[in-house]
C-alpha positions as CSV (number, residue, x, y, z in Angstrom):
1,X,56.2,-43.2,-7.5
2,X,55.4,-44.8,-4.2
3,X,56.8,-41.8,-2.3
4,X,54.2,-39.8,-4.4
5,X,51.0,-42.0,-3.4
6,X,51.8,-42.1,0.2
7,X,52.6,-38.2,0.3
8,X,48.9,-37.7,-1.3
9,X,47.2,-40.5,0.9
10,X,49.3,-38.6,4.3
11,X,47.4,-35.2,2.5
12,X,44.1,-36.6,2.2
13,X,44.6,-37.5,6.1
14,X,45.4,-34.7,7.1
15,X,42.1,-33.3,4.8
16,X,39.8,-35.4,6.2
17,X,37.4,-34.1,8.6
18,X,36.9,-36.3,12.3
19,X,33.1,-37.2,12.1
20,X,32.7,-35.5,15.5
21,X,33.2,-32.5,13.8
22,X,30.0,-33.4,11.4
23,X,27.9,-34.6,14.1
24,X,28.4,-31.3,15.8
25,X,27.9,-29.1,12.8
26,X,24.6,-31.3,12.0
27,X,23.4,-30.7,15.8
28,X,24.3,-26.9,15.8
29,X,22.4,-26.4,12.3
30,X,19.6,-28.3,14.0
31,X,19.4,-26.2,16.7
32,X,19.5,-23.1,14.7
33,X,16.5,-24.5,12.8
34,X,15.1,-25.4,15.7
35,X,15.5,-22.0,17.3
36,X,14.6,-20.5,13.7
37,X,11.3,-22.3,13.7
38,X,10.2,-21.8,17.1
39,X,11.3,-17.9,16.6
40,X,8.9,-18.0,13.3
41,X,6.0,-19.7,15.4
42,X,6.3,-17.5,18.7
43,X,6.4,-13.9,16.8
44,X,3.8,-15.3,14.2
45,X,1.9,-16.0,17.2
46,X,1.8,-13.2,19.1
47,X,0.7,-11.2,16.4
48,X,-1.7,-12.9,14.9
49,X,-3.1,-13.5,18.4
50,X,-2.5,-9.6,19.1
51,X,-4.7,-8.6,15.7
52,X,-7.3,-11.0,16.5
53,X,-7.8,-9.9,20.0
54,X,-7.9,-5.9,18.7
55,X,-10.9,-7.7,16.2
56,X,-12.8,-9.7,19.1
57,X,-12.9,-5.9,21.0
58,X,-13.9,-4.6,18.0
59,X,-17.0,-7.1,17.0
60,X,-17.8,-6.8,21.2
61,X,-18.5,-3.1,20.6
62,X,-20.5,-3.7,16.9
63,X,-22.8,-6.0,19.0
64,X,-21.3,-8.9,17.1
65,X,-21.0,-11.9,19.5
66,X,-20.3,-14.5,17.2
67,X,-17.7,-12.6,15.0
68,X,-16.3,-12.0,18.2
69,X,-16.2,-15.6,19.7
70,X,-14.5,-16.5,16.9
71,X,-11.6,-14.0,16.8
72,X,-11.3,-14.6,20.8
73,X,-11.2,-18.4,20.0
74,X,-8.6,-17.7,16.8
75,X,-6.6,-15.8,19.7
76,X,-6.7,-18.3,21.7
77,X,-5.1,-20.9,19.6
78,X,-2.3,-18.6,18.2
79,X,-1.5,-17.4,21.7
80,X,-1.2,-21.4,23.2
81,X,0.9,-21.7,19.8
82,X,3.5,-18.4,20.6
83,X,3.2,-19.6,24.5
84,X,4.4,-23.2,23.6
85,X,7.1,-21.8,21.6
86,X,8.1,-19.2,24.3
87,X,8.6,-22.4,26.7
88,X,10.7,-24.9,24.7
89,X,14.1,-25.3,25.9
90,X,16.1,-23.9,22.7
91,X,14.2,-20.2,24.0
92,X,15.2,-20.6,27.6
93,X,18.4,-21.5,26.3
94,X,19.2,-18.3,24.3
95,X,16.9,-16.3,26.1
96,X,19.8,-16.8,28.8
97,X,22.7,-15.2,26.5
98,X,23.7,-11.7,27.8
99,X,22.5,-8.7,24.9
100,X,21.8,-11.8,22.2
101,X,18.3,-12.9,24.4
102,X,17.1,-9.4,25.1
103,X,14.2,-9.8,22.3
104,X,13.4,-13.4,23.6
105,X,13.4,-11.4,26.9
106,X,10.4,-9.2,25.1
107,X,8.4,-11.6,23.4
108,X,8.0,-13.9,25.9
109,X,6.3,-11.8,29.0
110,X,4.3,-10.1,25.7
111,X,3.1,-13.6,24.6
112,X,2.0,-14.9,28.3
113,X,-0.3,-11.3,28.4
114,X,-2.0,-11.6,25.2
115,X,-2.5,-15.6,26.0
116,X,-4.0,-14.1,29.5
117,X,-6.0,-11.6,27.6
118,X,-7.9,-13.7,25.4
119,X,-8.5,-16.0,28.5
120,X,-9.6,-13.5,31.2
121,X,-10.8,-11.0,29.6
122,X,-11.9,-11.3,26.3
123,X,-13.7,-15.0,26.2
124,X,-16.2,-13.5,29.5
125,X,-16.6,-9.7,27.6
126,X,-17.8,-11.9,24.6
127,X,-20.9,-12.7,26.7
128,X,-21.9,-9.3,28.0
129,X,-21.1,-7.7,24.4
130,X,-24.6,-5.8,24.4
131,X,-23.5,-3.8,27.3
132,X,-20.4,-3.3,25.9
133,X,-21.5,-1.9,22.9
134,X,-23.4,1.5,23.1
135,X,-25.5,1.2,20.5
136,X,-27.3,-2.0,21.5
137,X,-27.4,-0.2,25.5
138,X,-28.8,3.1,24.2
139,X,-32.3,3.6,22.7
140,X,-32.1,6.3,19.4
141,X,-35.0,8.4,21.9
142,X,-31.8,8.3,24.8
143,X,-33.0,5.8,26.9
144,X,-30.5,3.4,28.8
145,X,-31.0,-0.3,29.3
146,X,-30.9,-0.2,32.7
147,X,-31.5,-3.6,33.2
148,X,-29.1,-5.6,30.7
149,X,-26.2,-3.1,32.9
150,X,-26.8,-4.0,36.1
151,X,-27.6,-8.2,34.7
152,X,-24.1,-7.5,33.1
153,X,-22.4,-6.2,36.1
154,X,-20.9,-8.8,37.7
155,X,-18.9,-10.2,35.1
156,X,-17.8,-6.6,34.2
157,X,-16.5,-6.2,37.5
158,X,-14.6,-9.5,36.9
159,X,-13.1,-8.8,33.4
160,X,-12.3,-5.0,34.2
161,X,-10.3,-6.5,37.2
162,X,-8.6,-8.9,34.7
163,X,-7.5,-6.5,32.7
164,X,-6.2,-3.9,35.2
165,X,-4.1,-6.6,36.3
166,X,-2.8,-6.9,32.8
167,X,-2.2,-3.8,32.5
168,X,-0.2,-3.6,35.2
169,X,1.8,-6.4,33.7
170,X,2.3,-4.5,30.4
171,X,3.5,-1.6,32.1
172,X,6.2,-3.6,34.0
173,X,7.4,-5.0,30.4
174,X,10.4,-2.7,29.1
175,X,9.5,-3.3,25.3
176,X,12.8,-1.4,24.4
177,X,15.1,-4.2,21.9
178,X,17.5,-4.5,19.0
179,X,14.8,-6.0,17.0
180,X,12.5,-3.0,15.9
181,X,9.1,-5.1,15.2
182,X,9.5,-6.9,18.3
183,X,9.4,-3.3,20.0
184,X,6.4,-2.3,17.8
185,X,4.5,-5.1,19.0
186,X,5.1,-4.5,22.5
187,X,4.3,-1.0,22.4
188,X,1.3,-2.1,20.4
189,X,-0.3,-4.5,22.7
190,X,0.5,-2.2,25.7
191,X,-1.6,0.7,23.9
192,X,-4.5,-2.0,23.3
193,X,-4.5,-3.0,26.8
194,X,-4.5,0.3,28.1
195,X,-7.5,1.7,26.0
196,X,-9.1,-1.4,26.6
197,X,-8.8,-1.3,30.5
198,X,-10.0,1.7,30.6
199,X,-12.9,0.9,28.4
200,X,-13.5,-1.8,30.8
201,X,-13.0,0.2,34.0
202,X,-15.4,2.7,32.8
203,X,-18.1,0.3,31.7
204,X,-18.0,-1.9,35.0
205,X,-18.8,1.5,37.2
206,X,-21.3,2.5,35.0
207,X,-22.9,-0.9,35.3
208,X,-22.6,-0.6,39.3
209,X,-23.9,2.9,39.3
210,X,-26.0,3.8,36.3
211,X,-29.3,1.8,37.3
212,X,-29.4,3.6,40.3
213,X,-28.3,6.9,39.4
214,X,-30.8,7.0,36.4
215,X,-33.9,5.8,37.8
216,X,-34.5,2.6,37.6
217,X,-36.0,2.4,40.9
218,X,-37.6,6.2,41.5
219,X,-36.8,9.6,39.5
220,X,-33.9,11.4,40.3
221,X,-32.5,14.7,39.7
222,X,-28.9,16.3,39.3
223,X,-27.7,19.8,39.6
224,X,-25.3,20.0,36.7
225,X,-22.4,22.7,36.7
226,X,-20.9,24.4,33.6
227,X,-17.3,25.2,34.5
228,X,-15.5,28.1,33.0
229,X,-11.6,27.2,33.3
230,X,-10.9,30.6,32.4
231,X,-11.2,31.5,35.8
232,X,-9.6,28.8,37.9
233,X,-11.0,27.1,40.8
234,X,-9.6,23.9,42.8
235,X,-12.0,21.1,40.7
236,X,-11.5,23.5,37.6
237,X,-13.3,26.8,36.9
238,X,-15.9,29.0,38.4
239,X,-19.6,27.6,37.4
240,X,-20.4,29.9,34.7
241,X,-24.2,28.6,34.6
242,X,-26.2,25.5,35.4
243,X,-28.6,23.0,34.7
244,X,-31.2,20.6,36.3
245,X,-31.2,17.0,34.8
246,X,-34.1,14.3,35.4
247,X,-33.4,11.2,35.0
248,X,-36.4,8.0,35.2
249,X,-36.2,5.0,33.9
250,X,-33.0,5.0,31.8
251,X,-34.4,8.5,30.3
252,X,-32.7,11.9,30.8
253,X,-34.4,15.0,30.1
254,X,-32.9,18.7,31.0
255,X,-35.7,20.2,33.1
256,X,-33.8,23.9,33.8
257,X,-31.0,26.0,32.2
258,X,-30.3,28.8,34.1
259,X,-27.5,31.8,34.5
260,X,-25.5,31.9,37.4
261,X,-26.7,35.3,37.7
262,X,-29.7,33.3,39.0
263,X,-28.5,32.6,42.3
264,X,-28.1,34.6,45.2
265,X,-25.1,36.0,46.1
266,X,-24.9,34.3,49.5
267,X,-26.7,31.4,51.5
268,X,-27.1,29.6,54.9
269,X,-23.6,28.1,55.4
270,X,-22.9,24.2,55.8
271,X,-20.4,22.7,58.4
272,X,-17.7,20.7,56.4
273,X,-15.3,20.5,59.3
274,X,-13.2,22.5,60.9
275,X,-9.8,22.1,57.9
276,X,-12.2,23.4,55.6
277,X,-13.6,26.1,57.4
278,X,-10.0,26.8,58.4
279,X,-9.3,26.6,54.5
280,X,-11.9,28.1,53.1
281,X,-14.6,29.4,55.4
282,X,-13.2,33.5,56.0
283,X,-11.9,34.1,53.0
284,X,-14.2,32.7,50.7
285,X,-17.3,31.8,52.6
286,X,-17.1,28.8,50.4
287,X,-20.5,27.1,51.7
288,X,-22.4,29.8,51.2
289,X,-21.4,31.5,48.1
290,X,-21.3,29.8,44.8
291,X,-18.5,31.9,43.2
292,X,-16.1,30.0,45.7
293,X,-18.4,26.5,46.4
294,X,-15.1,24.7,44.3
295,X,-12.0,26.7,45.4
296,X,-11.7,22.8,47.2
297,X,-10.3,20.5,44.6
298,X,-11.8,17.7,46.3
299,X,-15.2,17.6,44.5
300,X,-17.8,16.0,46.8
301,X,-17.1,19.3,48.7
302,X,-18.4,21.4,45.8
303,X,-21.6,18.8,45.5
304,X,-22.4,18.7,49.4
305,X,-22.6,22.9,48.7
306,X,-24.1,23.3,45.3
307,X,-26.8,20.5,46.5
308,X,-27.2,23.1,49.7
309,X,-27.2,26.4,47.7
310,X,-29.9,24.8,45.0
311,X,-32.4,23.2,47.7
312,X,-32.4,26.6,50.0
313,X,-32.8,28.6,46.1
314,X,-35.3,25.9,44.9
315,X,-37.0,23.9,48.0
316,X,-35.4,20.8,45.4
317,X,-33.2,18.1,47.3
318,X,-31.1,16.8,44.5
319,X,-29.5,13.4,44.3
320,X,-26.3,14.5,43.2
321,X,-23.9,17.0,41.4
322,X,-22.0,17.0,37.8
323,X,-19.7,19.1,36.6
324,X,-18.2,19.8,33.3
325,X,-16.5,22.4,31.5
326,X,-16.4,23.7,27.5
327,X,-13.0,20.9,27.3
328,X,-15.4,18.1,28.4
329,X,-17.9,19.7,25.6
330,X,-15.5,20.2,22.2
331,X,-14.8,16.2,22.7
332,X,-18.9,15.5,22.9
333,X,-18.8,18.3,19.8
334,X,-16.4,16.0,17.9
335,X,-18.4,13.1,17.9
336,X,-22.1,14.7,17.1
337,X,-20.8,17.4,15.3
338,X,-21.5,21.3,15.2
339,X,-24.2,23.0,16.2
340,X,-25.8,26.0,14.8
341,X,-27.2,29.0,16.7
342,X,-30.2,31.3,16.2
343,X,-28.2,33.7,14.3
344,X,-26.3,30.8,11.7
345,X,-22.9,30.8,13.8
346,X,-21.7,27.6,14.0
347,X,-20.2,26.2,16.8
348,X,-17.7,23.1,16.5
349,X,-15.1,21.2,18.6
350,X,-12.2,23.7,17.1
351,X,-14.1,27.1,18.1
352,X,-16.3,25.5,21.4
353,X,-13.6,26.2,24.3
354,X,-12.0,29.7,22.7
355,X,-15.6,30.9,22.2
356,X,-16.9,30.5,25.7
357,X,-13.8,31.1,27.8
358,X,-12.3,33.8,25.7
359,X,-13.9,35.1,22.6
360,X,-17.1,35.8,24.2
361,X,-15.8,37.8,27.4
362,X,-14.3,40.3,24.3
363,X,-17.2,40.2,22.0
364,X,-19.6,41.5,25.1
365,X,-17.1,43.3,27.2
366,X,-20.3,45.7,27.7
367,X,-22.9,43.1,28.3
368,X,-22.3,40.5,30.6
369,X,-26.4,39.1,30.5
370,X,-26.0,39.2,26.7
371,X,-23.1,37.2,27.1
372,X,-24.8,34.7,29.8
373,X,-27.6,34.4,27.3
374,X,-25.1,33.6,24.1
375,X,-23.7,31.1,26.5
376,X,-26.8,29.7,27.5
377,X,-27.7,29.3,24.0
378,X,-24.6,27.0,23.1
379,X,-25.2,25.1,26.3
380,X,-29.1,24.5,25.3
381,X,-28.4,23.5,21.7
382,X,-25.3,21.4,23.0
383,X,-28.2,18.9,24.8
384,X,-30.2,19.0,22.3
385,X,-28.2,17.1,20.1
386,X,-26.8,14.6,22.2
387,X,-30.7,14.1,23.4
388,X,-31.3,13.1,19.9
389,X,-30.2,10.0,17.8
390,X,-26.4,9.2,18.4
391,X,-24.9,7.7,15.2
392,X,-21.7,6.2,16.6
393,X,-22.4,6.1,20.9
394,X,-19.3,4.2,20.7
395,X,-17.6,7.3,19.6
396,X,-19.3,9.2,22.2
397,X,-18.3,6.8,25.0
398,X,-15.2,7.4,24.5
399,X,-15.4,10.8,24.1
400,X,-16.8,11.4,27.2
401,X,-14.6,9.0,28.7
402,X,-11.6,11.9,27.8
403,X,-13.2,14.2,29.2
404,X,-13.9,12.2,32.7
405,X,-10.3,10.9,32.4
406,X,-8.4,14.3,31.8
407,X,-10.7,15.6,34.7
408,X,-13.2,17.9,32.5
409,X,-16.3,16.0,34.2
410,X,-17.2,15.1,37.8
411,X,-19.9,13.3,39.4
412,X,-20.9,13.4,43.4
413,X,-23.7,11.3,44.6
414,X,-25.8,12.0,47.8
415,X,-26.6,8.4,47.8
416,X,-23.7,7.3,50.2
417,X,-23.9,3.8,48.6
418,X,-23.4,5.3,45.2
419,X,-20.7,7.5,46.3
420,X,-18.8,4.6,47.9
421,X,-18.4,3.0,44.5
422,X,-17.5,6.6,42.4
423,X,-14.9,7.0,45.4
424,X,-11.4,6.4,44.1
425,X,-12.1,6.9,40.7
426,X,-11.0,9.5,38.4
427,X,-15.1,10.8,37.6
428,X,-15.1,11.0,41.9
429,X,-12.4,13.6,41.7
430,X,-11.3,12.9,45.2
431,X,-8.3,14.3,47.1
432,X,-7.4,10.8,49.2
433,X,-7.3,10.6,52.3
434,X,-4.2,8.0,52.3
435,X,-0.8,8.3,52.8
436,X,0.8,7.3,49.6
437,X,2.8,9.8,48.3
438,X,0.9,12.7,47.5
439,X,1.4,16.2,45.0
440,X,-1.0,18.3,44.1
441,X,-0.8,22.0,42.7
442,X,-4.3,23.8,42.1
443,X,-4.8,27.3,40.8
444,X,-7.7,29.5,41.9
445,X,-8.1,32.6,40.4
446,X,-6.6,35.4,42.6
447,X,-8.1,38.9,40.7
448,X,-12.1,38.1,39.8
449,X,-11.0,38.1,35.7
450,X,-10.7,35.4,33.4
451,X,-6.5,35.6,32.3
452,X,-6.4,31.8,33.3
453,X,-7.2,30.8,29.7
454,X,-3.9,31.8,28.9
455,X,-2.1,29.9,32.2
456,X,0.0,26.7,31.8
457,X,0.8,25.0,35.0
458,X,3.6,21.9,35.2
459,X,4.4,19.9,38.2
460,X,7.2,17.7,38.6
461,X,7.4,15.4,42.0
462,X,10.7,13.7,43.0
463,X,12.1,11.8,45.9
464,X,14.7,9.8,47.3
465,X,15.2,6.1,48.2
466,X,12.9,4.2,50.1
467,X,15.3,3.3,53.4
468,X,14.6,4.8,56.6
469,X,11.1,6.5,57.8
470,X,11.6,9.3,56.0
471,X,13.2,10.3,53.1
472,X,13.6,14.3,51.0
473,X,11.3,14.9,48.5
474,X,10.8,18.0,46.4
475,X,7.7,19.4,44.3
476,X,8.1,22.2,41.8
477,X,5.3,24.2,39.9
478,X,6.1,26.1,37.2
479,X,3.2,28.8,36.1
480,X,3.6,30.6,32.8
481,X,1.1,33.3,31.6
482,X,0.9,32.8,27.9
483,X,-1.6,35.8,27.6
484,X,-0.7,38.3,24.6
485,X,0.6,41.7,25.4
486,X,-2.7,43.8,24.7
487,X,-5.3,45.8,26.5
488,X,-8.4,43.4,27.9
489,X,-11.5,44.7,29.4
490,X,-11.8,44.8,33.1
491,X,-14.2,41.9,33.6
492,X,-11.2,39.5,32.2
493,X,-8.2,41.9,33.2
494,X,-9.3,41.6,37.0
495,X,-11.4,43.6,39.1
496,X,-8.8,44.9,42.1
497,X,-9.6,45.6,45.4
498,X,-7.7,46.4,48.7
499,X,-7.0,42.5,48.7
500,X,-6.0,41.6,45.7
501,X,-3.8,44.5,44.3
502,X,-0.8,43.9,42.0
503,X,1.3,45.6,39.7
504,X,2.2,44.9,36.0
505,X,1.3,45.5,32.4
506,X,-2.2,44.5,30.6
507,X,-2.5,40.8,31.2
508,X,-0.5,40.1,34.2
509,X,-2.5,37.4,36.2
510,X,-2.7,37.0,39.7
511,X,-3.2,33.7,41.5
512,X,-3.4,31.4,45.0
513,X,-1.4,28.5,44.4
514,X,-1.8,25.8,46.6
515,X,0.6,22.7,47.2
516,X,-1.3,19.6,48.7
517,X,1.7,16.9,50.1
518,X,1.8,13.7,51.2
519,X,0.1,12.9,55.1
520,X,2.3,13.8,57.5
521,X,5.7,15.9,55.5
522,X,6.9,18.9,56.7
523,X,8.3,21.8,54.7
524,X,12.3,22.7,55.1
525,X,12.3,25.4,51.9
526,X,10.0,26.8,49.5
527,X,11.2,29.8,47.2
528,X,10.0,31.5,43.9
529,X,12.4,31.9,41.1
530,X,15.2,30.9,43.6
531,X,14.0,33.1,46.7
532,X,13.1,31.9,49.4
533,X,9.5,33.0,50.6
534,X,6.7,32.1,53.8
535,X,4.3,30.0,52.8
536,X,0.7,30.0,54.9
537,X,-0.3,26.2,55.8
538,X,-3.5,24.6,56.2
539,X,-4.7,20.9,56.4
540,X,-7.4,19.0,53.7
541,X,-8.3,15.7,53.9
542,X,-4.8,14.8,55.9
543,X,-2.7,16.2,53.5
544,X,-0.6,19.7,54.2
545,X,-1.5,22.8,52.1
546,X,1.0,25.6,51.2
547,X,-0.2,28.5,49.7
548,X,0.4,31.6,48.4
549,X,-0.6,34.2,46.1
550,X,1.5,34.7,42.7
551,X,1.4,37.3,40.3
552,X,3.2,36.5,36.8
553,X,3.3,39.2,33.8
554,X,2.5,38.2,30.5
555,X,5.6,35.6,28.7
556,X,6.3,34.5,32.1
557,X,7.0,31.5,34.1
558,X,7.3,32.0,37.8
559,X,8.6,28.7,39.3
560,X,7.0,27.7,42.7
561,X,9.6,24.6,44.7
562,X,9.1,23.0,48.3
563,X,11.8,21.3,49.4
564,X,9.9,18.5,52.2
565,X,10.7,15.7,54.4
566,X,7.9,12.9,54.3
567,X,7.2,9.9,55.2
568,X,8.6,6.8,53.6
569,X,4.9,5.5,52.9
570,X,4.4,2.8,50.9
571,X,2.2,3.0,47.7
572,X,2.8,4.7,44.0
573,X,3.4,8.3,43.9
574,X,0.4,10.0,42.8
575,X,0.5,14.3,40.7
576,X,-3.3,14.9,39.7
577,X,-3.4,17.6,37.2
578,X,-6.2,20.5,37.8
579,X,-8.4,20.6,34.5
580,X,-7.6,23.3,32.8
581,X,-7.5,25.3,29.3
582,X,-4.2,24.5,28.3
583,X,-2.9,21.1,28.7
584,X,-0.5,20.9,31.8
585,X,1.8,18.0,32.9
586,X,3.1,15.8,35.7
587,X,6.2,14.6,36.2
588,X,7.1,12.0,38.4
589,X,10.2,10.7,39.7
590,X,9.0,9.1,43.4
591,X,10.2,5.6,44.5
592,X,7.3,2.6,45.0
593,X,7.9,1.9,48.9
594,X,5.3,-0.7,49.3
595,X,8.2,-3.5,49.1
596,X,10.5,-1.8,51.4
């Protein structure tokens, strides 16, 4: 019997659990708590503070400054809240484990921007939300509030500043993680801050510019260019007609719509330097003629020469030069909706772009002033609408804001003060004069027809590593002519002459395709479709041109490659793509040298 009770008591022993072991199981389920709760409070956190911040923009643009204090101030607090979290040691701590942390590694950088975005940005927007929001800016006759843009200006400048830094932050955050909603809520906030950095950018230059570009301080004038992408030039397409615009007080008005077919064939030149003459000049006569005044891609060329062409057809000195084109137009056309011509069609954002710059080139193959006229028509009843009562601007805004972004609009002041502020921007549509790293491929029509509706043009811009001086770098344009195998008329087929000759079957385009590279590289190779070809060479705005012309048959891509040694410069990699018809691309694969 006693051997029995003392074999059970030895079993119980040996049972018995040190109280060590407790203590530790009690701290590690307290951690996990610990962990679970400030997990809970830091995702909670960031979106509620991400939601409320996408409703502060939202009551900024409906005018609604209260509404919108208090979403920026609920922000606020749940940002502080997800911040505190994303700094307590039991974060850090797991944060730190290799593949287990990697969401921790997310959430935390994500939480610090919205914190930052409520802060910087959003709280000081709050208090300029009337020029934020285009209805309270814009009168239903048109007119601007000139004076609550440029009273708002300098705290646009700061929040728009704010929030390009941000941006820049968001970029640099790789979202990508095992945990699917944390990678929704990066990608999420990203998106936000991008559209609302642009919105910002946008708004703080037309704040700078605007008052003074519009009148508040004498009338002004603009010579406004419609572009016709179906025949390519460098800042888009060959001006298919134009318009005068008055602008006084805050109020525009459209004094003249004219036809190209309006303006002389040729003018008194203008001296743009000796690259451009180089460039341009023999060829094209580009200062003179206004078929060619924007075979440059840089577009204060084009407004230096339009400006010229107008005053010696007019005796008018404008103050500046826009350009658009029917892409720019189907976005406006989205937001105010169709308009209806004399004879009941209706044009709409779906038909605007293949009417003008194909459609209509077919339907009056015979009668190219009928066709100026139907065009002419569009263009009057186009302004007409947008003259009138707006009932979302907002909507507008933005949708002019595509078109400046994609490059389907351009503006060029005369005003040097005004142009120092537009210069750098995408609306400037500039070819720098820096020497980051630099690609850019522009088209101009090589045959007088109007086949480039039908071109796609991708770019893709590589280089090595950043060490030494120089390093190899490599640009490659691909063209393909999606044109249908048919007969065309001769005015879009291509009128050939002794110069621009080629063979192939109905629709086979011809082009001159330039390369601009980055200040100071030199070519090794270039070859088309893997042969190896000369290239002519030029020089605009410090950067190397090769060019030549290209002629590609219907269904096919004809790929364009420089192999080039440049400099190692410091600064990001930049691939503008020419506006066109169908959307193009640039890809990117340079090295930032600016730490190196």
């Amino acid at each position: 019997m006693s051997t029995e009770l003392e074999e059970t008591t030895a079993a119980r022993r040996r049972r018995r659990v040190p109280i060590w072991v407790w203590v530790v199981v009690i701290v590690l389920l307290g951690l996990v708590a610990w962990f679970g709760w400030t997990v809970f409070t830091a995702y909670k956190g960031l979106s509620s503070a991400r939601d409320d911040a996408l409703a502060a923009r939202s009551a900024i643009l409906a005018g609604n400054a209260d509404e919108g204090r208090e979403h920026v101030a609920d922000a606020t607090a749940a940002s502080s809240d997800a911040l505190d979290a994303t700094e307590s040691p039991i974060w850090k701590a797991v944060a730190a484990i290799p593949g287990v942390g990697s969401p921790l590694e997310v959430v935390g950088p994500l939480t610090g921007l919205v914190h930052d975005l409520t802060t910087e940005v959003l709280q000081p927007a709050v208090e300029v939300g009337a020029v934020l929001n285009p209805s309270e800016l814009r009168a239903d006759d048109g007119t601007i509030d000139l004076g609550a843009l440029r009273d708002a200006s300098p705290t646009l400048e700061q929040v728009s500043v704010s929030a390009g830094e941000l941006n820049d932050r968001a970029e640099s955050i790789d979202t990508e993680s095992y945990l699917p909603q944390v990678t929704e809520a990066g990608d999420s906030l990203k998106a936000q801050l991008d559209d609302l950095s642009g919105l910002l950018t946008n708004t703080s230059l037309a704040s700078k510019i605007l008052p003074d570009m519009l009148g508040e301080n004498a009338p002004q004038s603009y010579f406004l260019a419609f572009q016709t992408n179906a025949e390519s030039r460098g800042t888009g397409g060959l001006m298919g007609g134009f318009a005068i615009i008055d602008a006084d007080r805050g109020k525009i008005e459209l004094d003249e719509l004219a036809k190209n077919s309006e303006l002389r064939r040729n003018y008194d030149p203008i001296d743009l330097g000796a690259d451009f003459a180089k460039n341009y000049g023999n060829q094209y006569n580009a200062t003179a003629n206004w078929q060619n005044a924007n075979v440059s891609s840089h577009f204060p060329y084009a407004g230096e020469i339009l400006r010229s062409i107008w005053q010696q057809e007019s005796g008018q000195s404008v103050d500046g030069v826009l350009a658009t084109d029917p892409v720019a137009l189907s976005y406006i056309l989205g937001v105010v909706g169709p308009v209806t011509l004399a004879d009941g069609e209706q044009v709409t954002e779906d038909n605007v772009v293949n009417l003008t710059q194909s459609e209509a080139y077919f339907r009056f193959a015979d009668d190219n002033a009928a066709r100026k006229d139907y065009l002419q028509q569009i263009a009057a009843r186009v302004f007409s609408k947008v003259e009138g009562k707006i009932k979302n601007p907002a909507k507008l805004l933005d949708a002019i804001g595509r078109g400046v972004s994609e490059g389907h609009t351009a503006v060029w002041s005369a005003d040097p003060a005004v142009q120092s502020v537009l210069s750098g921007t995408k609306i400037a549509h500039e070819v720098p004069d820096d020497p980051a790293p630099y690609a850019s491929v522009i088209v101009n029509n090589g045959a007088g027809g109007k086949l480039d509706y039908y071109l796609k043009r991708d770019v893709t811009y590589t280089a090595s590593s950043c060490v030494g001086d120089t390093r190899t770098s490599q640009i490659t344009a691909t063209v393909t002519n999606t044109a249908p195998a048919q007969d065309y008329p001769r005015y879009i087929a291509g009128r050939q002459n002794e110069t621009t000759a080629y063979e192939g079957p109905p629709g086979t385009n011809r082009s001159v395709v330039s390369v601009l590279t980055t200040t100071g590289s030199t070519l090794s190779k270039a070859t088309i479709d893997g042969q190896q070809v000369f290239l002519l060479t030029g020089q605009e705005r410090n950067h190397p041109v090769f060019y030549t012309p290209l002629v590609v048959e219907p269904g096919q891509t004809k790929t364009l490659v420089l192999d080039l040694v440049e400099p190692t410069a410091a600064g990001a990699a930049r691939a503008p793509v020419q506006p066109q018809t169908l959307d193009g691309t640039a890809t990117i694969d340079v090295p930032d040298c600016s730490g190196s």
